[in-house]
C-alpha positions in Angstrom: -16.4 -22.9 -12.3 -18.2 -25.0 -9.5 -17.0 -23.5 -6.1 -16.1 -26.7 -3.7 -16.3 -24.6 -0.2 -15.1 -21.6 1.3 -12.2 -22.2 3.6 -11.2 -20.0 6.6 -7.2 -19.6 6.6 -7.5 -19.2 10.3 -9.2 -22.1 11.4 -9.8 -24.2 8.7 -13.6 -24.2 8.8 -15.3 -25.4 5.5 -18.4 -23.4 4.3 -20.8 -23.7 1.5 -20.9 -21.1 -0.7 -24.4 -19.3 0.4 -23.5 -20.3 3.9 -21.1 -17.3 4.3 -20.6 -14.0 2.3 -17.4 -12.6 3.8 -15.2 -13.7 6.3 -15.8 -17.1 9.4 -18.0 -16.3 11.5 -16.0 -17.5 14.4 -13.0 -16.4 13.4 -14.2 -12.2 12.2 -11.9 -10.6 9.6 -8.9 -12.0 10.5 -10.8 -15.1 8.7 -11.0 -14.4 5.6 -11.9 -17.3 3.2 -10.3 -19.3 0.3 -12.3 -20.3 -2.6 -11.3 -23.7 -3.4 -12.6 -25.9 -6.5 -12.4 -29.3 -7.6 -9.0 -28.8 -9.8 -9.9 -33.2 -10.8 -13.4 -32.5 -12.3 -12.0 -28.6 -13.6 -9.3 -30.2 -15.5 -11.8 -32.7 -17.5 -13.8 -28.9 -18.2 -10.9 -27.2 -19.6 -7.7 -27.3 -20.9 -4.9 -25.1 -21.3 -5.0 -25.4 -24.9 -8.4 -23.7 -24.9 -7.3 -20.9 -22.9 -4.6 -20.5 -25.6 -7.4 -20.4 -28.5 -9.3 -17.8 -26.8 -10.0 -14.6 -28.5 -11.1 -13.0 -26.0 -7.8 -10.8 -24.4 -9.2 -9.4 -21.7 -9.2 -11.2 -18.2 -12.5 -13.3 -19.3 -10.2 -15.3 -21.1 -9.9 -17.2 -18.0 -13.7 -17.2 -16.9 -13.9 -21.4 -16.4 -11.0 -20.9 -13.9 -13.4 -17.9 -12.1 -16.1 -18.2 -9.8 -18.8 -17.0 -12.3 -21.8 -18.4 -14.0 -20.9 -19.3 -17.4 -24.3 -17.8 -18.5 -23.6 -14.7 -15.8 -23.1 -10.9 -17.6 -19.6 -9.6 -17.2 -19.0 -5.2 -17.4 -18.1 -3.7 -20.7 -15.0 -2.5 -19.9 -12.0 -4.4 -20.9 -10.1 -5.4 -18.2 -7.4 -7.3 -18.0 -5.2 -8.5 -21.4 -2.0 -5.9 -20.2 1.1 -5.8 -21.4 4.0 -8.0 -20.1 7.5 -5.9 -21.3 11.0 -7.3 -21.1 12.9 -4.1 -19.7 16.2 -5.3 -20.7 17.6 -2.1 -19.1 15.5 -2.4 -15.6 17.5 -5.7 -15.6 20.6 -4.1 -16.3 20.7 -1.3 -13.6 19.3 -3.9 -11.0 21.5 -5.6 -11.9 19.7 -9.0 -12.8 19.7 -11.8 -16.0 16.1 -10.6 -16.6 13.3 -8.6 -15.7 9.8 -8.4 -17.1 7.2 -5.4 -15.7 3.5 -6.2 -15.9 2.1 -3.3 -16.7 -0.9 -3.5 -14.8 -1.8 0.4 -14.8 -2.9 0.4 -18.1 -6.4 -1.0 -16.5 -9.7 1.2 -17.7 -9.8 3.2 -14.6 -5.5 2.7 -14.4 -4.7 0.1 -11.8 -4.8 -3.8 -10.9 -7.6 -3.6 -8.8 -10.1 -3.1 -11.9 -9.5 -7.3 -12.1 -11.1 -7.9 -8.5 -13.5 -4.9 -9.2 -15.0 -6.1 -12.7 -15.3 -10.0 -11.1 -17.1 -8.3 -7.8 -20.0 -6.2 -10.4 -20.1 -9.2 -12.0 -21.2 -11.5 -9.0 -23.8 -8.5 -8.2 -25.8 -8.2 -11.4 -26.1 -12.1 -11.4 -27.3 -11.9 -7.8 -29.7 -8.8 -8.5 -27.8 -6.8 -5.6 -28.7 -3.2 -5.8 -26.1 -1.5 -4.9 -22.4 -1.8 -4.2 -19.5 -0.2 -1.6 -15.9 -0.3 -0.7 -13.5 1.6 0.8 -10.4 2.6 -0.6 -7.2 4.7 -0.5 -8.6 5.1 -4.0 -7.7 2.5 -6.3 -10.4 0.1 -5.4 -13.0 2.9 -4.9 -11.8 3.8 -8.4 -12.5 0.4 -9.9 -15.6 -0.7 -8.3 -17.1 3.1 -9.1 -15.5 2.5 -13.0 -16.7 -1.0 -13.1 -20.0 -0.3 -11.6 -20.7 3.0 -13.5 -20.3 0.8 -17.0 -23.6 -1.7 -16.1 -25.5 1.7 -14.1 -25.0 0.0 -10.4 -25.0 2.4 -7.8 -21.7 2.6 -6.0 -21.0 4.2 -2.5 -17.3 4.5 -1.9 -16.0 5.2 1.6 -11.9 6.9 1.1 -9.6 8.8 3.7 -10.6 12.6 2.9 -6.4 12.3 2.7 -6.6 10.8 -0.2 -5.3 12.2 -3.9 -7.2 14.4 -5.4 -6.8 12.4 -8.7 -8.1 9.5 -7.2 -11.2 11.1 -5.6 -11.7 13.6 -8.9 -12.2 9.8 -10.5 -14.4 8.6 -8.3 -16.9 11.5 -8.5 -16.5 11.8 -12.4 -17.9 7.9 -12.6 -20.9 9.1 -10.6 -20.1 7.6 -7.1 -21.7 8.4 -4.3 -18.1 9.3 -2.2 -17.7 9.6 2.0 -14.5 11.4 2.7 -14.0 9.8 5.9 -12.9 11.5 8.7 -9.8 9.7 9.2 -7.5 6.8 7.6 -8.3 3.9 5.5 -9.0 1.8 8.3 -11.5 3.8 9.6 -13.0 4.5 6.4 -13.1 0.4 6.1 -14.4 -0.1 9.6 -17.6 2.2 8.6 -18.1 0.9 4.8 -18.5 -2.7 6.6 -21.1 -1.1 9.1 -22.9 0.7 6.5 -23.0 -2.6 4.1 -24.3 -4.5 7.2 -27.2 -1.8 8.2 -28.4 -1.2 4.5 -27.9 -4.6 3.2 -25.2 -3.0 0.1 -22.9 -5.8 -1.3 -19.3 -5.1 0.3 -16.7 -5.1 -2.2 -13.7 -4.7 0.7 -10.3 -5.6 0.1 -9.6 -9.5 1.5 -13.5 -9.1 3.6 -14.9 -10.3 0.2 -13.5 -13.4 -1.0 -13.9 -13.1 -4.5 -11.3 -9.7 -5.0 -9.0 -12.2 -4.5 -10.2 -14.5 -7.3 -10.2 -11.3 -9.7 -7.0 -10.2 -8.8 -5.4 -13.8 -9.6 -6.0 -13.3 -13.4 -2.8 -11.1 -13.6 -0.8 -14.8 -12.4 -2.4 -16.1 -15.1 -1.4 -13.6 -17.7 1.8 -13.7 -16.7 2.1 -17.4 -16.8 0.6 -17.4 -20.7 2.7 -14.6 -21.5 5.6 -16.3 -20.9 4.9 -19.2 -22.6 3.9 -21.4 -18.9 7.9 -21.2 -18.2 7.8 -19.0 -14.6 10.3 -16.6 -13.7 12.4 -17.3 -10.9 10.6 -14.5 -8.8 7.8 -11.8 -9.0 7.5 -9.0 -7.1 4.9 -6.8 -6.1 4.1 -4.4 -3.7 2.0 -4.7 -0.4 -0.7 -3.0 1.9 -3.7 -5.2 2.4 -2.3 -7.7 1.1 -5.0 -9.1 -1.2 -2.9 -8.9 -4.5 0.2 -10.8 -3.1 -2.7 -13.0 -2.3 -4.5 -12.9 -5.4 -1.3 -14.1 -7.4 -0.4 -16.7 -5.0 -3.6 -18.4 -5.5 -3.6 -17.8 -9.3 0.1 -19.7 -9.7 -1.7 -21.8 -7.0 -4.3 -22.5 -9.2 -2.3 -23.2 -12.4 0.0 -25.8 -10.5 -2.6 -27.7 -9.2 -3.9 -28.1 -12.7 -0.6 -29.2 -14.1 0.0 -26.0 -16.3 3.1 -25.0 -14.9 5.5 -27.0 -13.1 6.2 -24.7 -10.0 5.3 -21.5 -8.3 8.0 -18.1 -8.2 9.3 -17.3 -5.3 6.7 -14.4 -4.0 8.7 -11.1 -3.2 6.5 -8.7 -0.8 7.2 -5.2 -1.1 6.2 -2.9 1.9 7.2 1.1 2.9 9.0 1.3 5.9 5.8 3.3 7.7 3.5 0.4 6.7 5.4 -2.6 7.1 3.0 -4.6 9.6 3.2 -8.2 6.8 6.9 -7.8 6.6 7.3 -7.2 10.6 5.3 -10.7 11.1 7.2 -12.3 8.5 10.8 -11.3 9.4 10.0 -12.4 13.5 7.9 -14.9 12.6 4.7 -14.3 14.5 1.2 -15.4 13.8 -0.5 -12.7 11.2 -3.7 -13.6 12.6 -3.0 -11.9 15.7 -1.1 -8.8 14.3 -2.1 -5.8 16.2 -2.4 -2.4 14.6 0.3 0.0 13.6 0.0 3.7 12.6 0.6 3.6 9.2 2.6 6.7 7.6 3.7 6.3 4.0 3.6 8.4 0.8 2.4 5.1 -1.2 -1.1 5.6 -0.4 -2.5 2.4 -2.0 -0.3 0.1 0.4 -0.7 2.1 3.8 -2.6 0.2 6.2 -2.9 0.0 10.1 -4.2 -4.0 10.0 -3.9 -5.1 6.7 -7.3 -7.2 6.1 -5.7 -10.1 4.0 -2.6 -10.4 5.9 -2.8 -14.1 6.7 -2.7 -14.8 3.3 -0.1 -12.7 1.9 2.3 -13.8 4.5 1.4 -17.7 4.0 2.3 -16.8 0.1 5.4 -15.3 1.0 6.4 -18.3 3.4 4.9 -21.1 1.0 6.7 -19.8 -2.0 10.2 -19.5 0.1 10.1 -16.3 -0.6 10.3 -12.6 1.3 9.0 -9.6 2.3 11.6 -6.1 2.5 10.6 -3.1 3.5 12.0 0.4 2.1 11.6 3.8 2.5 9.5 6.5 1.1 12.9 8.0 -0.5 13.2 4.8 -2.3 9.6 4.5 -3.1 9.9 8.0 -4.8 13.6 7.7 -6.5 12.1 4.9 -8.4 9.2 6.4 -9.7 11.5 8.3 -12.4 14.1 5.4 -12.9 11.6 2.9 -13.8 10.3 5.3 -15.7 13.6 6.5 -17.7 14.4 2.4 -17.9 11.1 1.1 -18.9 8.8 3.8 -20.6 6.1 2.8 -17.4 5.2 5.6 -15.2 3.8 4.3 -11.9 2.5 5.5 -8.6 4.1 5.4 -5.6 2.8 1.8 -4.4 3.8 1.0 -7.5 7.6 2.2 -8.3 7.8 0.2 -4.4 8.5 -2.9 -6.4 11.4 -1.4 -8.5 12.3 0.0 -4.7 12.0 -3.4 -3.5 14.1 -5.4 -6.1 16.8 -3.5 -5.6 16.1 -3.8 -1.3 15.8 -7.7 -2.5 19.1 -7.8 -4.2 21.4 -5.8 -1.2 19.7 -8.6 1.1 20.2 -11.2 -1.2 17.1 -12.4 -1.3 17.5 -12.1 -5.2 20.6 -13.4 -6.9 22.3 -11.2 -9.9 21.0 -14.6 -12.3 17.4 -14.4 -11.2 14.8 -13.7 -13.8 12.0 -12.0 -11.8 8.7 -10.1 -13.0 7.6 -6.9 -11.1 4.1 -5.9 -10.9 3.2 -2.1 -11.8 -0.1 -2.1 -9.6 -1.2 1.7 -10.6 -0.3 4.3 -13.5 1.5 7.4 -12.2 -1.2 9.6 -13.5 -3.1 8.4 -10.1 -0.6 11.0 -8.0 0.9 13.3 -10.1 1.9 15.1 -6.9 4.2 12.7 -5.8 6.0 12.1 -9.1 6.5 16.0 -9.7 8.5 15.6 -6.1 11.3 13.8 -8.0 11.0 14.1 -11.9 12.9 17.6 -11.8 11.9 20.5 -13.4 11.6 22.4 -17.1 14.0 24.6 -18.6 12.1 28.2 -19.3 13.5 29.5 -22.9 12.5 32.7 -24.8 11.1 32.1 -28.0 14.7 32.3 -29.3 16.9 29.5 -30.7 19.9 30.8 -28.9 18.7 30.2 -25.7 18.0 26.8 -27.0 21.7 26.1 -27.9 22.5 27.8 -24.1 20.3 24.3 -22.8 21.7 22.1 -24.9 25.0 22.7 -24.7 24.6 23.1 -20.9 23.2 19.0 -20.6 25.5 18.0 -23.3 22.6 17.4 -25.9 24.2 15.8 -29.1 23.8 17.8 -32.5 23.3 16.3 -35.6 24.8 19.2 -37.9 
């Protein structure tokens, strides 16, 4: 796909595409940049019809609406291509005429961010860029270390030394070179961006690079083929930088402007009550450019963030798509780990059971009506922070090795017998 310019969603400035790598230089990081094409002369290029005849199932099936060479070397790994469930019996304890969940954890290294992560590699083995950094909660720093360790790129990942074990096991297993930062995510993205502007590394942070965003916006486009181009009336999905609320605007965005799908779902933002800086600006309507930082506290890792980095775009999807942001609380967050779980057969991490938490928060505000037909994004597997799910999944039941004490459990949860 021909890149038309590099917009800032600040100020509007136009850039060429080697004119700028990250964010307007006037503006800083509030300024983070569109990628916008010609959709007239994309349209004569493809058709939806030859997505459709694809066999590629992975998120490459959509590389002519990517920002990517056609001739350019994509990573091994098969990313992308996850399952889209009807969860007839999410919809019925949420009480709603449908739910889908998009099942995104089942990603190589088991979240979304593998999509932004495998476009990012990509775009650095066509440029011949050396080596590559992030920093990361540890999702990204998963996926760029995943990504990068299947094509033998160096990565150097900057995460909160707070961070899940599980998450920083991975990174280390892939081969990463990993910082345990001193501090919080935002200071562990403050000092990847120095370090990527001292040693010249290719800086794969969240919203700061403008092509996550483009990777990210293949799960919109899954979802749209998966349900036949018919959208839902709603889909909703969790929030801390804000890039993926982002990345799926501009992938619904993207299909509407080519005339594959007549209109764009609402856009339901899911934040934690202790890191709820988008939903804050949204509900009082302020300018997201200017937010100032909060001190983010939330058991959902992957969406705690002082300044979120792409926050002028998530809240112009939530505003353009008359949708909403909510906020809920940690106990919320962690209840629905379990029951989205026990409804669905998807076990998902904290930032991700927040969009279960948030449909239901969307539904007591009536934001959502009882005959909406909504998606919900599972951003990470549950396997990412087993810590947190052991909080609220209850415990065993210790037997001897004697079928008596067998029949003393079943009987005591009512356990049906056959005989």
């Amino acid at each position: 796909m021909i890149i038309a310019e590099l917009r800032c969603v600040v100020c509007g400035r136009s850039y060429r595409p080697d004119e700028v790598a990250y964010t307007c230089p006037v503006c800083g990081q509030a300024g983070t940049l569109d990628v916008c094409y010609d959709y007239d002369a994309l349209r004569r290029m493809v058709a939806r019809e030859d997505i459709e005849r694809s066999p590629d199932r992975s998120m490459w099936r959509y590389r002519a609406l990517m920002p990517l060479a056609s001739e350019a070397a994509v990573p091994p790994l098969t990313v992308g291509g996850t399952p889209l469930y009807d969860a007839p019996r999410v919809a019925s304890a949420l009480g709603l005429a449908q739910v889908w969940v998009k099942d995104d954890g089942r990603n190589p290294t088991g979240s979304l961010k593998d999509r932004a992560s495998a476009l990012i590699v990509a775009r650095a083995m066509a440029e011949g860029i050396r080596v590559v950094t992030t920093a990361s909660t540890g999702n990204a720093a998963a996926a760029l270390a995943g990504l990068a360790a299947s094509v033998g790129l160096p990565a150097v990942i900057f995460v909160p030394e707070t961070a899940p074990e599980a998450k920083i096991a991975q990174l280390l297993t892939y081969g990463a070179t990993v910082l345990l930062v001193k501090g919080n995510y935002d200071r562990a993205f403050d000092l990847a961006v120095a370090a990527a502007e001292r040693y010249g590394w290719y800086n794969r942070n969240t919203g700061m690079n403008p092509y996550t965003l483009e990777g990210k916006k293949t799960v919109a486009f899954e979802i749209a083929e998966q349900l036949g181009w018919r959208m839902p009336d709603a889909v909703v999905v969790s929030v801390g930088d804000g890039n993926i609320i982002s990345g799926v605007h501009k992938g619904f965005r993207d299909l509407h402007a080519l005339g594959w799908i007549d209109r764009i779902p609402r856009l339901i933002g899911v934040q934690a009550d202790g890191s709820a800086a988008c939903y804050q600006a949204w509900k009082t309507g302020a300018d997201p450019a200017t937010m100032e930082p909060i001190n983010a506290q939330t058991v959902a890792d992957s969406i705690a963030a002082d300044l979120p980095r792409d926050r002028v775009k998530a809240v112009r999807a939530v505003r353009e798509t008359n949708g909403a942001f909510v906020s809920v609380s940690d106990e919320a967050i962690l209840a629905a780990i379990p029951r989205l779980a026990r409804e669905s057969g998807v076990f998902a991490e904290p930032a991700a059971s927040a969009a279960y938490a948030g449909a239901q928060a969307a539904l007591a505000e009536g934001v959502l009506s009882a005959s909406d037909r909504i998606v919900l994004i599972v951003t990470g597997s549950g396997l990412k922070d087993i810590r947190s799910a052991m909080r609220v999944a209850g415990s065993g039941h210790p037997v001897a090795p004697d079928i008596e004490e067998v029949e003393q459990v079943r009987q005591a949860l009512g356990l049906p017998s056959l005989r």
